[in-house]
N, CA, C and O atoms as a GROMACS GRO file, in nm:
protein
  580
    1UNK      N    1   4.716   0.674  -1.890
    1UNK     CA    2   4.616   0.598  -1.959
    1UNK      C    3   4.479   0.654  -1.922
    1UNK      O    4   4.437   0.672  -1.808
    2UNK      N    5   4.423   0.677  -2.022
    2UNK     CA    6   4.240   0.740  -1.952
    2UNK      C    7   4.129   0.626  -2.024
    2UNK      O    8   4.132   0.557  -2.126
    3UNK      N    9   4.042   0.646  -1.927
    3UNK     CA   10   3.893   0.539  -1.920
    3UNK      C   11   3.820   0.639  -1.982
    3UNK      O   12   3.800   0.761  -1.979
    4UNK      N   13   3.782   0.517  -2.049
    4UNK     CA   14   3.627   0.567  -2.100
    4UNK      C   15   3.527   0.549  -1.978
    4UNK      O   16   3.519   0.435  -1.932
    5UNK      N   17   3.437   0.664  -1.914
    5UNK     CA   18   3.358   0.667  -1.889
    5UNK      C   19   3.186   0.660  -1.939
    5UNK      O   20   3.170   0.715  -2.048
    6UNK      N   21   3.107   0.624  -1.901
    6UNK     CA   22   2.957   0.644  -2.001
    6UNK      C   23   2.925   0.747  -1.918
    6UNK      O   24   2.961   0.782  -1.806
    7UNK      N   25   2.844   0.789  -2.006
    7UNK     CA   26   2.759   0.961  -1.984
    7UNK      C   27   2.643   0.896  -2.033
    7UNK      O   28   2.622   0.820  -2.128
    8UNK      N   29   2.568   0.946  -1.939
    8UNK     CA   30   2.386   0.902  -1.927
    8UNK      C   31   2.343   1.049  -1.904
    8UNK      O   32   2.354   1.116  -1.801
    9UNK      N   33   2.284   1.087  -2.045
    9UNK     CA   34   2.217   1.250  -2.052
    9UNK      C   35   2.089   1.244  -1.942
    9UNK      O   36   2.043   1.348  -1.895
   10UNK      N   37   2.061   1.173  -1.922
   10UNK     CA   38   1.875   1.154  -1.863
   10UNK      C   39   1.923   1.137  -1.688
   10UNK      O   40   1.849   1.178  -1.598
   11UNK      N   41   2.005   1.096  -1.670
   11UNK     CA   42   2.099   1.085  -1.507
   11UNK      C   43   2.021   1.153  -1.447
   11UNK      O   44   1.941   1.094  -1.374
   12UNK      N   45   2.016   1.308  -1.456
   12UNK     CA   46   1.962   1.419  -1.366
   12UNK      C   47   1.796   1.456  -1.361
   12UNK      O   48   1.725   1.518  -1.282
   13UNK      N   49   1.774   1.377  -1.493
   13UNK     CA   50   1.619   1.375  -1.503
   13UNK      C   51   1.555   1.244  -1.440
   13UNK      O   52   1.447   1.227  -1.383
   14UNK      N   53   1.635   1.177  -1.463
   14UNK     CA   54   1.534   1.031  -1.381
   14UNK      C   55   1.531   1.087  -1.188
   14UNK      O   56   1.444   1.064  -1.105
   15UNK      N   57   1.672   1.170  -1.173
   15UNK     CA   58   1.704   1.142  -1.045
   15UNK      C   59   1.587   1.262  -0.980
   15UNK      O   60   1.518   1.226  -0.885
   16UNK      N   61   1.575   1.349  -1.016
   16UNK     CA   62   1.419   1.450  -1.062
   16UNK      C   63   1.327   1.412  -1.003
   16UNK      O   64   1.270   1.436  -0.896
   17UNK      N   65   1.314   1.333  -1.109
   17UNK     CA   66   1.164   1.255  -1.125
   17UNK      C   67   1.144   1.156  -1.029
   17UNK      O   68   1.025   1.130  -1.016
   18UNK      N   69   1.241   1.071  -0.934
   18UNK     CA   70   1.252   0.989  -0.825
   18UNK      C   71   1.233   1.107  -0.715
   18UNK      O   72   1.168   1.069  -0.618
   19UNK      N   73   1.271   1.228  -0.711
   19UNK     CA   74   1.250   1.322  -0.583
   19UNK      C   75   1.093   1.400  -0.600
   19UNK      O   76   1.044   1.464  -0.507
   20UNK      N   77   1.039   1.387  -0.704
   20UNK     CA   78   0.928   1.415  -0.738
   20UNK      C   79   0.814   1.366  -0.682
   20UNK      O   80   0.734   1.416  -0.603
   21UNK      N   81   0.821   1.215  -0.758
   21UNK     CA   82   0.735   1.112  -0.684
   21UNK      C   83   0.764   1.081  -0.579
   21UNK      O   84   0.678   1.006  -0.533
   22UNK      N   85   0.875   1.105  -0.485
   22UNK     CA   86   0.861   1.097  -0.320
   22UNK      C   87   0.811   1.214  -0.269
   22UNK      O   88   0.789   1.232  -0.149
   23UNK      N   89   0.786   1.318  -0.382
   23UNK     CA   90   0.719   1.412  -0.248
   23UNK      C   91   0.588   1.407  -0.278
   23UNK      O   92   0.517   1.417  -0.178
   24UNK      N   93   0.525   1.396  -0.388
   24UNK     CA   94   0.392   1.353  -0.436
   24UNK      C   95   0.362   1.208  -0.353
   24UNK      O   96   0.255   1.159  -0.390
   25UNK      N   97   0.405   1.159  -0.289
   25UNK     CA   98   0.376   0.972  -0.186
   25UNK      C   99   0.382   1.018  -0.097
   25UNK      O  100   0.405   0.932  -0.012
   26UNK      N  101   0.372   1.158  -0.035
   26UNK     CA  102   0.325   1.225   0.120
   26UNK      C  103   0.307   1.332   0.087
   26UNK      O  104   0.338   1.370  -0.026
   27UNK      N  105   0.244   1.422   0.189
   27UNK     CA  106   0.244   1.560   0.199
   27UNK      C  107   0.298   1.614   0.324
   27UNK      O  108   0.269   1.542   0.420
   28UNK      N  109   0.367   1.718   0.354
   28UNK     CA  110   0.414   1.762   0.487
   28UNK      C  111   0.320   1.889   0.512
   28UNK      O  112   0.306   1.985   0.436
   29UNK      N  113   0.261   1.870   0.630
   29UNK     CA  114   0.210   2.020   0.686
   29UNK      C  115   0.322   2.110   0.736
   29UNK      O  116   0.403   2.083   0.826
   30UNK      N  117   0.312   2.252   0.642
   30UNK     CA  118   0.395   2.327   0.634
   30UNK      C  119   0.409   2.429   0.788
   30UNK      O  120   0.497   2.514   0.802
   31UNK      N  121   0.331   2.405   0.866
   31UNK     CA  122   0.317   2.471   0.957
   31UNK      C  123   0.392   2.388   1.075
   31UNK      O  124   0.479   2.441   1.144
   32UNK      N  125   0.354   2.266   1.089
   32UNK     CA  126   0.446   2.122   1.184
   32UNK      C  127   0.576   2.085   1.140
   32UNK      O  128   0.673   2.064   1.212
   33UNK      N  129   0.568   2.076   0.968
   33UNK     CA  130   0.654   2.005   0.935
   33UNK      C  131   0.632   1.842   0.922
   33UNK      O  132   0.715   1.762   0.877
   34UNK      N  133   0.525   1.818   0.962
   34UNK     CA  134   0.487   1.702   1.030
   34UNK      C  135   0.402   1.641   0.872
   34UNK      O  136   0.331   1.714   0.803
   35UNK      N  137   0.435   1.467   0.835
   35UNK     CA  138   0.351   1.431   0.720
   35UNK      C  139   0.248   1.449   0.784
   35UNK      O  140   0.246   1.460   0.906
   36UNK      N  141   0.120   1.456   0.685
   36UNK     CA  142  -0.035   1.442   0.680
   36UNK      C  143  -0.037   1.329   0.599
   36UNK      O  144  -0.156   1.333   0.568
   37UNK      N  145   0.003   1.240   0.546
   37UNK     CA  146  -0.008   1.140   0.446
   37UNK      C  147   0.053   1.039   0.466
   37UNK      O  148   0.170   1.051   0.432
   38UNK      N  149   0.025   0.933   0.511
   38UNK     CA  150   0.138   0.826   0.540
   38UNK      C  151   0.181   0.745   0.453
   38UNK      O  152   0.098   0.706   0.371
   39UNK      N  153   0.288   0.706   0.444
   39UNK     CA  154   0.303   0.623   0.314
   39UNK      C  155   0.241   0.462   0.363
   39UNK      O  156   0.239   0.412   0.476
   40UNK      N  157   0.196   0.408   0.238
   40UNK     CA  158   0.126   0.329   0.325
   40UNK      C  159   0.149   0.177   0.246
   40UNK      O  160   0.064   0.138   0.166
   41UNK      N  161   0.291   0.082   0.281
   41UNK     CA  162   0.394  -0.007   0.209
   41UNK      C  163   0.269  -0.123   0.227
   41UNK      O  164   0.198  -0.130   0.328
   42UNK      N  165   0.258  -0.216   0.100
   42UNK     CA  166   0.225  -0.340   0.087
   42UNK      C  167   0.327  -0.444   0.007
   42UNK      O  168   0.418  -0.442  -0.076
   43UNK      N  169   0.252  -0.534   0.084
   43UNK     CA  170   0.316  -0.696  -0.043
   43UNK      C  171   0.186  -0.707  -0.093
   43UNK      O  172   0.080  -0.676  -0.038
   44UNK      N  173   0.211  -0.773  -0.247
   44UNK     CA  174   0.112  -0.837  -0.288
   44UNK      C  175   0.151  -0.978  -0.368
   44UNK      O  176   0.242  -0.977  -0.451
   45UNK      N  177   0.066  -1.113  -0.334
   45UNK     CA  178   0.130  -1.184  -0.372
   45UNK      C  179   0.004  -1.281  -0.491
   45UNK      O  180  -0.105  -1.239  -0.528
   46UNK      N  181   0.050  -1.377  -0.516
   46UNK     CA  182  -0.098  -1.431  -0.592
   46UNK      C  183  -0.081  -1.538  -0.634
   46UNK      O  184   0.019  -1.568  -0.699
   47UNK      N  185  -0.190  -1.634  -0.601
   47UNK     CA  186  -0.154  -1.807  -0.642
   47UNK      C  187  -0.297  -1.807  -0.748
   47UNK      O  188  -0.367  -1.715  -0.791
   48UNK      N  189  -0.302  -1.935  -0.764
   48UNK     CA  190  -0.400  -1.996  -0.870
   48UNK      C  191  -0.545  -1.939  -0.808
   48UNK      O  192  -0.639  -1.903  -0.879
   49UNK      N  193  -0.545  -1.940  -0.676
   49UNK     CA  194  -0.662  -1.924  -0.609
   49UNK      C  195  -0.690  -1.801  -0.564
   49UNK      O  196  -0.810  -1.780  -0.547
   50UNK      N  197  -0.645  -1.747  -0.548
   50UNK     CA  198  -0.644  -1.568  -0.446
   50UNK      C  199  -0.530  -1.479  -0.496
   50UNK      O  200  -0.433  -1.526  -0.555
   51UNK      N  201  -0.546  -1.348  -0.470
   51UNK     CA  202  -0.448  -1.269  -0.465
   51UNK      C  203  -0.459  -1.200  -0.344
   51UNK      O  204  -0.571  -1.151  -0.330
   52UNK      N  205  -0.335  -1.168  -0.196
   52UNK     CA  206  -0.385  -1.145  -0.109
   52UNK      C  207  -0.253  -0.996  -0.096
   52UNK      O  208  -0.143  -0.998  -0.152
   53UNK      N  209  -0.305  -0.883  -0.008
   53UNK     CA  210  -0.256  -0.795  -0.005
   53UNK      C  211  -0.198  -0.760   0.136
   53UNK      O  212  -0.287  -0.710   0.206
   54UNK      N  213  -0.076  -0.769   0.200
   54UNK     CA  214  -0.078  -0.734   0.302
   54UNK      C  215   0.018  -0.605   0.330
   54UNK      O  216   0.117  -0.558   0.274
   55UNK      N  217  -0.090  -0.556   0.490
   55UNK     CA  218   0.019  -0.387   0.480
   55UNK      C  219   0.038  -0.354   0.630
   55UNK      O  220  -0.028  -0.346   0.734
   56UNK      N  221   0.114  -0.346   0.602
   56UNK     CA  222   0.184  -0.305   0.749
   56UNK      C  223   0.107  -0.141   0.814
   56UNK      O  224   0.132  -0.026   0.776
   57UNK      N  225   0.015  -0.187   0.915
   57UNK     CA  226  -0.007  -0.081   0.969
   57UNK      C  227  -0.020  -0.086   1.153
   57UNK      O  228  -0.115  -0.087   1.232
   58UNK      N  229   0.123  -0.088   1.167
   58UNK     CA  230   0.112  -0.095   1.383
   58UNK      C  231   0.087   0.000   1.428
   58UNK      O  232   0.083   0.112   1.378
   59UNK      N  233   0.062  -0.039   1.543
   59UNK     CA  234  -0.008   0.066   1.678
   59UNK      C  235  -0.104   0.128   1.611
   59UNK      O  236  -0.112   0.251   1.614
   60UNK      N  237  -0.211   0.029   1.521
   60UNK     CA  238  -0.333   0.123   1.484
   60UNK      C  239  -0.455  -0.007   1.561
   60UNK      O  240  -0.438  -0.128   1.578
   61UNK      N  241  -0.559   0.067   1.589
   61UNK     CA  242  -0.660  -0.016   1.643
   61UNK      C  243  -0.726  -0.025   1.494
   61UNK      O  244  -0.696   0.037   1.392
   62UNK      N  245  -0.825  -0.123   1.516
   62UNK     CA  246  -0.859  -0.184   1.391
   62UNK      C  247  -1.004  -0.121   1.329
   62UNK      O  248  -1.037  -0.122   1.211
   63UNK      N  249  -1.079  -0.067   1.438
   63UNK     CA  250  -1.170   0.031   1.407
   63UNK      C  251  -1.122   0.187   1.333
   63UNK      O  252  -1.198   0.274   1.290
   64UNK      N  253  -0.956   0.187   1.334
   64UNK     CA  254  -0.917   0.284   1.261
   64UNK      C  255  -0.880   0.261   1.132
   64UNK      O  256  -0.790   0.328   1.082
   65UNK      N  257  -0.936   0.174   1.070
   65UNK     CA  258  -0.865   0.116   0.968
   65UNK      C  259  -1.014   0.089   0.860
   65UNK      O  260  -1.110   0.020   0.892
   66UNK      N  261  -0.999   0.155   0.742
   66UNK     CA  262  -1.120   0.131   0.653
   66UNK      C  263  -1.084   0.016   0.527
   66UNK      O  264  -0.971   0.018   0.479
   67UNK      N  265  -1.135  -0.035   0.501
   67UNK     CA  266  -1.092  -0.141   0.373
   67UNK      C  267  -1.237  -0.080   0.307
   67UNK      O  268  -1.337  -0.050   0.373
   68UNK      N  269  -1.218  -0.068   0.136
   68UNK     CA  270  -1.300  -0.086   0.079
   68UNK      C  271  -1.330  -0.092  -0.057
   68UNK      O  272  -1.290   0.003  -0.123
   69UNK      N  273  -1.393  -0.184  -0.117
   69UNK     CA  274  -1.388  -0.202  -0.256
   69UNK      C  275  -1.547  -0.138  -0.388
   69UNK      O  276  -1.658  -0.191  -0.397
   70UNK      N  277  -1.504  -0.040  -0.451
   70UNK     CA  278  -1.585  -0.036  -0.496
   70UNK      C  279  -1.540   0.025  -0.652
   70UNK      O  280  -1.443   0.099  -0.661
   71UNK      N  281  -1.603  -0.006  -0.746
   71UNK     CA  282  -1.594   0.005  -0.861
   71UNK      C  283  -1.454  -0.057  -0.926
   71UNK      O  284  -1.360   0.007  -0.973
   72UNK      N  285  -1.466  -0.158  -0.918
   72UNK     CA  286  -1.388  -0.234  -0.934
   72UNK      C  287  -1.217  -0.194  -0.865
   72UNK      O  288  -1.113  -0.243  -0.909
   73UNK      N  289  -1.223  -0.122  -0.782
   73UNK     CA  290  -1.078  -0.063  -0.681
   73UNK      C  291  -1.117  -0.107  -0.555
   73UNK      O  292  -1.232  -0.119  -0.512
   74UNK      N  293  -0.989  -0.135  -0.487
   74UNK     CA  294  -1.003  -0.156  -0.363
   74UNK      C  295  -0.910  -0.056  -0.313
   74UNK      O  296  -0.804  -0.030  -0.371
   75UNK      N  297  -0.949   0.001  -0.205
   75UNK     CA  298  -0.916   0.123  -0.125
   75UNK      C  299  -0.895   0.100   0.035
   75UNK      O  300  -0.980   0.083   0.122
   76UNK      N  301  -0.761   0.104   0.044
   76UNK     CA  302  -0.735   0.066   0.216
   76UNK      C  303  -0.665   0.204   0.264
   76UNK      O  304  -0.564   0.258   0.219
   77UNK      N  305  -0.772   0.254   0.398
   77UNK     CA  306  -0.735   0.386   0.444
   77UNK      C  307  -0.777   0.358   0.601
   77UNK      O  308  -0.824   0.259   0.657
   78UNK      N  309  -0.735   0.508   0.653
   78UNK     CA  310  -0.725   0.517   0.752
   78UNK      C  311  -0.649   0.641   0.835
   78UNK      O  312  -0.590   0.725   0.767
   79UNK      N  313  -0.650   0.652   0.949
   79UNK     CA  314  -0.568   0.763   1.010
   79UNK      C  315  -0.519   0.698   1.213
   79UNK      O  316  -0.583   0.666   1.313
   80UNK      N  317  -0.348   0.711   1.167
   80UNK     CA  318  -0.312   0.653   1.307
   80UNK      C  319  -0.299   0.798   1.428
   80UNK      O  320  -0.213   0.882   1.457
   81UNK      N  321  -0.350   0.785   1.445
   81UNK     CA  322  -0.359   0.914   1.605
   81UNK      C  323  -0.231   0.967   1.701
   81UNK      O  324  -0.163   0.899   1.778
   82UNK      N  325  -0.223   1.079   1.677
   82UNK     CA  326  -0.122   1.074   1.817
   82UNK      C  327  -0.182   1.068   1.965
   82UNK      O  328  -0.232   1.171   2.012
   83UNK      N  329  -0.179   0.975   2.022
   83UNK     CA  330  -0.263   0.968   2.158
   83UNK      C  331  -0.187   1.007   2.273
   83UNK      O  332  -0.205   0.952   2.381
   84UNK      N  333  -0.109   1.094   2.257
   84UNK     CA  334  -0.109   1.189   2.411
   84UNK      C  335  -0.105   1.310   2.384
   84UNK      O  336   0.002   1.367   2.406
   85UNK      N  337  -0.198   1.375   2.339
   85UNK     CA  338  -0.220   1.543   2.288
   85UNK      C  339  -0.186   1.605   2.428
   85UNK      O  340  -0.115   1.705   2.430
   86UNK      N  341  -0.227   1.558   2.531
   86UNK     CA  342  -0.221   1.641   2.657
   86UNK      C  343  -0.067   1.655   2.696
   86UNK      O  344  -0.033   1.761   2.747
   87UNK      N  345   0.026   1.559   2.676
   87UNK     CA  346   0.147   1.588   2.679
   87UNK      C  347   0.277   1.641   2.590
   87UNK      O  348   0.400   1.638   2.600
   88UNK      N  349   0.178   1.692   2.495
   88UNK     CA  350   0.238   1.675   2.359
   88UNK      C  351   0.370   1.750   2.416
   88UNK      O  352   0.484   1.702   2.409
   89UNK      N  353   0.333   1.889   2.481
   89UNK     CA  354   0.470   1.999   2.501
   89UNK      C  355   0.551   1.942   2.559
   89UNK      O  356   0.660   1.998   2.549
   90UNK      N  357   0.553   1.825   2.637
   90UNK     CA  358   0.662   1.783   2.697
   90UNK      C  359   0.766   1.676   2.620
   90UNK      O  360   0.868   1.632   2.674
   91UNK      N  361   0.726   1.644   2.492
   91UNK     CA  362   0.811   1.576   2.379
   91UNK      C  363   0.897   1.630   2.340
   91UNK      O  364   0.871   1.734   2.279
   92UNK      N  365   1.062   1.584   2.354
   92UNK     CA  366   1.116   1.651   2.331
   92UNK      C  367   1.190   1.612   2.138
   92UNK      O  368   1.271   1.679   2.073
   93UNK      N  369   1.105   1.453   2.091
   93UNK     CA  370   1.140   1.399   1.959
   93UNK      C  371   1.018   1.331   1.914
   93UNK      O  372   0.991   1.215   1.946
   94UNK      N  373   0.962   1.388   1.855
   94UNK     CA  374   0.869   1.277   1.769
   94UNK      C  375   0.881   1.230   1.637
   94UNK      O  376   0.842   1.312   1.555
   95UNK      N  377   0.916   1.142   1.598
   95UNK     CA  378   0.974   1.046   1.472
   95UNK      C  379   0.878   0.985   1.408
   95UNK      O  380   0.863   0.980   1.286
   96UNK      N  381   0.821   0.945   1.481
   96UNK     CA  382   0.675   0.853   1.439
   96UNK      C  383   0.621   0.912   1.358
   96UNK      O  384   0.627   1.033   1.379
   97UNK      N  385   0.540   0.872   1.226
   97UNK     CA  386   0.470   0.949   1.185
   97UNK      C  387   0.273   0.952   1.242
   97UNK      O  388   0.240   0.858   1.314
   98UNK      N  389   0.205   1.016   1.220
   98UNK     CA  390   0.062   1.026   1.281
   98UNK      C  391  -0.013   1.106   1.158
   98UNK      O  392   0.024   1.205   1.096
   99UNK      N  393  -0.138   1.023   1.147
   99UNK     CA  394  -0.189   1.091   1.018
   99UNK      C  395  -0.307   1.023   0.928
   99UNK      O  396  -0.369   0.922   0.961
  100UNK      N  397  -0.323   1.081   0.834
  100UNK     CA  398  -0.426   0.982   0.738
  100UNK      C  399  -0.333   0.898   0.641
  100UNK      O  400  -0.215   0.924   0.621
  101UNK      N  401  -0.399   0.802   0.586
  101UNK     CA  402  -0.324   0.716   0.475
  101UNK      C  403  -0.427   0.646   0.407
  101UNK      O  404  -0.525   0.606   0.470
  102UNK      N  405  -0.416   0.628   0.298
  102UNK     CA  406  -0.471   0.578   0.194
  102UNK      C  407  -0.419   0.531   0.078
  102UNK      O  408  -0.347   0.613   0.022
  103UNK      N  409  -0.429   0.440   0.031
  103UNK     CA  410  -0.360   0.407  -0.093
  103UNK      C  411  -0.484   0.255  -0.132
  103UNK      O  412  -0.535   0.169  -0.060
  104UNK      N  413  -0.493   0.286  -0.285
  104UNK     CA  414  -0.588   0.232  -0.388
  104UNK      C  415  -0.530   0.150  -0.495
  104UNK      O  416  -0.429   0.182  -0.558
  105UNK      N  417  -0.619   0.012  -0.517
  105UNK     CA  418  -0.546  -0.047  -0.619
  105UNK      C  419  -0.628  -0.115  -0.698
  105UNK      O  420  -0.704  -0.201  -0.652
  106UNK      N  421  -0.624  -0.089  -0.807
  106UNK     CA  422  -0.729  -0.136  -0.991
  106UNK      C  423  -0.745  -0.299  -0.954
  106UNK      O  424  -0.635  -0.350  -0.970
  107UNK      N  425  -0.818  -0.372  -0.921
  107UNK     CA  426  -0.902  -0.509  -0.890
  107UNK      C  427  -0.894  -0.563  -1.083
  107UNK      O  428  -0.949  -0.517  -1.183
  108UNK      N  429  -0.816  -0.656  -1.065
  108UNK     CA  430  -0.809  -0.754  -1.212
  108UNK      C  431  -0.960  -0.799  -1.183
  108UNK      O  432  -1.017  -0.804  -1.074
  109UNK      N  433  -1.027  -0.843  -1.362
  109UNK     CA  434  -1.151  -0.859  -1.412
  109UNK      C  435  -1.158  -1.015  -1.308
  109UNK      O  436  -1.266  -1.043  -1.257
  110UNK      N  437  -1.034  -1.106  -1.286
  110UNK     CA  438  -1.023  -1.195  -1.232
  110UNK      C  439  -1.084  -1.235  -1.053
  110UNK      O  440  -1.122  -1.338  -0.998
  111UNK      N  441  -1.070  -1.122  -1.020
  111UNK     CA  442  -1.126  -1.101  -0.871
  111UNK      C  443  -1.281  -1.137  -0.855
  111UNK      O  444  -1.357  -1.125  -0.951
  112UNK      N  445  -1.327  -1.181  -0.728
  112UNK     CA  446  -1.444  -1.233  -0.693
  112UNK      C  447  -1.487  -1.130  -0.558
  112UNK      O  448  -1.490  -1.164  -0.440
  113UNK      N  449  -1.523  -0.981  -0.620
  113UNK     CA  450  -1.544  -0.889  -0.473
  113UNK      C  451  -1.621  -0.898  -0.394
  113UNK      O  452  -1.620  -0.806  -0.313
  114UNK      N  453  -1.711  -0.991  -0.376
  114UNK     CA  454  -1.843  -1.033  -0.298
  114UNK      C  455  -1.742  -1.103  -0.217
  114UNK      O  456  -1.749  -1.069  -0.099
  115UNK      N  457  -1.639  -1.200  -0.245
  115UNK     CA  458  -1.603  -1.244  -0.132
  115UNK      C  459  -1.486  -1.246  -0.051
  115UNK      O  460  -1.438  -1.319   0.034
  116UNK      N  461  -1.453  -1.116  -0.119
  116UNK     CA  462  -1.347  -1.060  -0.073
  116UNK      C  463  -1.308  -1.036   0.087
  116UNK      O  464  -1.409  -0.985   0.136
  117UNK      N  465  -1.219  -1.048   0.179
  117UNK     CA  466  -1.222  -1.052   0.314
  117UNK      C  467  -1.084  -0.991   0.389
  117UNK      O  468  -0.979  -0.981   0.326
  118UNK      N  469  -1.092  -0.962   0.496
  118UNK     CA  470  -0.995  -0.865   0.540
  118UNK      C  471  -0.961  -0.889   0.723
  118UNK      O  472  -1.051  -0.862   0.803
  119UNK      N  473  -0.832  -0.937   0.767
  119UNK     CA  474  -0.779  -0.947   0.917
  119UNK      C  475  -0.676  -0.900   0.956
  119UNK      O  476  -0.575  -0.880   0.889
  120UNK      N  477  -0.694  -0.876   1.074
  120UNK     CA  478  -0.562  -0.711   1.109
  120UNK      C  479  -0.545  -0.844   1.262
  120UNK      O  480  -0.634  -0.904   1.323
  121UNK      N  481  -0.408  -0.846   1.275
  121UNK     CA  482  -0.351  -0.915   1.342
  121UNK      C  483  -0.183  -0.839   1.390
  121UNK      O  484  -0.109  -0.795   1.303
  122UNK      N  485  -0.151  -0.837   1.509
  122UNK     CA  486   0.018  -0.784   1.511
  122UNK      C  487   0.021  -0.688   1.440
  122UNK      O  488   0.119  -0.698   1.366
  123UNK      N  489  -0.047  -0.581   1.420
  123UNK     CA  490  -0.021  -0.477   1.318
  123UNK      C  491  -0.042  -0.461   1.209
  123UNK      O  492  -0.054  -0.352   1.154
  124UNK      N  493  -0.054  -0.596   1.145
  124UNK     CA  494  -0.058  -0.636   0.958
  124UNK      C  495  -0.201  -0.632   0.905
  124UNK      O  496  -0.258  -0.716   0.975
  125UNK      N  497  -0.267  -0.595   0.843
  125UNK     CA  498  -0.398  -0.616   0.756
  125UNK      C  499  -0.364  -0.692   0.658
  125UNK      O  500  -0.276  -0.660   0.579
  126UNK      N  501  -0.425  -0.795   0.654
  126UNK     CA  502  -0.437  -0.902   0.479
  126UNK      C  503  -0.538  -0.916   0.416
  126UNK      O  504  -0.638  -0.983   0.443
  127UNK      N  505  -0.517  -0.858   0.336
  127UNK     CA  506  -0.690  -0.835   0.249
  127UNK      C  507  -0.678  -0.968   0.132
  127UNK      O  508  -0.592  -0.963   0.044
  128UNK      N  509  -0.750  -1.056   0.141
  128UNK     CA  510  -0.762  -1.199   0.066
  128UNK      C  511  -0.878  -1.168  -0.068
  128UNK      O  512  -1.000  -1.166  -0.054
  129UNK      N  513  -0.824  -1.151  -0.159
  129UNK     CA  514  -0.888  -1.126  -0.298
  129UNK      C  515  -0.905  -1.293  -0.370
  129UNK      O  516  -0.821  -1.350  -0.439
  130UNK      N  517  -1.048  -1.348  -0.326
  130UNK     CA  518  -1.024  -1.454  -0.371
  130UNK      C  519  -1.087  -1.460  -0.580
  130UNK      O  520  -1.181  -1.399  -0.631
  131UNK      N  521  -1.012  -1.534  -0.631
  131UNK     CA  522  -1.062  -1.578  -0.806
  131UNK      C  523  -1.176  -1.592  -0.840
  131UNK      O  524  -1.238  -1.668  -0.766
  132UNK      N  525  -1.238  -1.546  -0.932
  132UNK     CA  526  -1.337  -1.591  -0.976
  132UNK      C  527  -1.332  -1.760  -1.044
  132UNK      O  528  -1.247  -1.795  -1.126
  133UNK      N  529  -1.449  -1.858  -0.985
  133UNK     CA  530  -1.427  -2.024  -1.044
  133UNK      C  531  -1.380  -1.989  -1.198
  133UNK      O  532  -1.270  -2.038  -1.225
  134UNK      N  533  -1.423  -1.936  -1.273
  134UNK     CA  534  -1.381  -1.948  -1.444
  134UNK      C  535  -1.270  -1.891  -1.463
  134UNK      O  536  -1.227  -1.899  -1.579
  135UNK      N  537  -1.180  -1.810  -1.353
  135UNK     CA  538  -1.027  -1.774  -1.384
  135UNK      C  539  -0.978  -1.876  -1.309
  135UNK      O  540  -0.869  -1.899  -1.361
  136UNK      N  541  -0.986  -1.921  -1.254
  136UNK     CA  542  -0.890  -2.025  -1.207
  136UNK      C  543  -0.852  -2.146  -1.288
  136UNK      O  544  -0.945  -2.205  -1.343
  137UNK      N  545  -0.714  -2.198  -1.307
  137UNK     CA  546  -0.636  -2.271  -1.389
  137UNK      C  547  -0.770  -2.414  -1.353
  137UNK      O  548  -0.860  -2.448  -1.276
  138UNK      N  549  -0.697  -2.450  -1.470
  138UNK     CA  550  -0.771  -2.583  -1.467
  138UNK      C  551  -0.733  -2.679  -1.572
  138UNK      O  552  -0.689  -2.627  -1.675
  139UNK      N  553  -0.740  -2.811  -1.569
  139UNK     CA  554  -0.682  -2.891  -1.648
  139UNK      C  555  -0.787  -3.008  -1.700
  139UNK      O  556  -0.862  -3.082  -1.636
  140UNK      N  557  -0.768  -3.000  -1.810
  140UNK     CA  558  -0.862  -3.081  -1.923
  140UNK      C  559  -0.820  -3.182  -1.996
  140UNK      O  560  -0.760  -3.163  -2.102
  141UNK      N  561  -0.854  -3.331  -1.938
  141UNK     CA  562  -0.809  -3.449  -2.040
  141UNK      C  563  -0.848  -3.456  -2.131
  141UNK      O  564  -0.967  -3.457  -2.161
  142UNK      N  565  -0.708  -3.467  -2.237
  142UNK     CA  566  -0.733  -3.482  -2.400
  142UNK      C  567  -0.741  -3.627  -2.424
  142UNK      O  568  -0.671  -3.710  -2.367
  143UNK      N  569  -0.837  -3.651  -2.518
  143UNK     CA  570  -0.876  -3.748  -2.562
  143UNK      C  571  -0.869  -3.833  -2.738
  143UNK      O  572  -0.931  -3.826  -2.844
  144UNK      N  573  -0.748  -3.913  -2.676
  144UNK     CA  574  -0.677  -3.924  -2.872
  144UNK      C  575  -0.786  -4.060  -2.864
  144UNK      O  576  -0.836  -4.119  -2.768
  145UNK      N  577  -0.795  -4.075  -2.975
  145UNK     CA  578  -0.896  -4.190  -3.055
  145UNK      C  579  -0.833  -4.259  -3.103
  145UNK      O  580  -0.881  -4.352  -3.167
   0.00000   0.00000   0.00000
């Protein structure tokens, strides 16, 4: 007895294009081997009132860490250090990655960037994108006669 199998012509092209855009979401220095680019993972979540962004960035001090919004983008960067250069030769695995990171994101017309605000706690940065008053939901009694 034989199965029908499905054949998906595009299979080898999507799977491509997924190895593509992971190497374009870092860069490796060809000389280390080592990323220069960190990937740099968020949540983003959003209620009636705020949209807030949080990203995982540990073992970074917080003076290493830039937040910034301008032209209507907000831009969270930075670079985590390897801090024992003096012992480096005696490593015999480094896994960790060390490096710059940056990653940028298009601010809805909805956002209020003047009061926009930002706290790095346990590793995490949460950048609090609060609403502008005239986007925020609101509810209006109708009035039958």
């Amino acid at each position: 007895m034989s199965t029908l199998s499905y054949y998906d012509p595009f299979r080898n092209v999507r799977s491509l294009q997924g190895e593509i855009n992971r190497l374009f979401d870092r860069d490796i220095d060809d000389s280390t081997g080592q990323l220069t680019q960190l990937p740099l993972r968020v949540d983003i979540r959003e209620d009636e009132n705020q949209i807030v962004v949080k990203a995982d960035v540990p073992g970074m001090e917080q003076k290493d860490i830039s937040v910034n919004v301008d032209n209507g983008m907000l831009t969270i960067s930075g670079e985590r250090k390897f801090s024992d250069e003096e012992n480096k030769k005696h490593y015999h695995r480094v896994e960790r990655a060390y490096g710059r990171f940056s990653r940028s994101f298009q601010l809805s017309n909805t956002t209020d960037p003047e009061n926009i605000s930002a706290t790095y706690k346990n590793g995490v940065l949460e950048v609090t994108l609060p609403k502008r008053e005239e986007a925020k939901p609101r509810s209006i009694q109708v009035q039958i006669n």
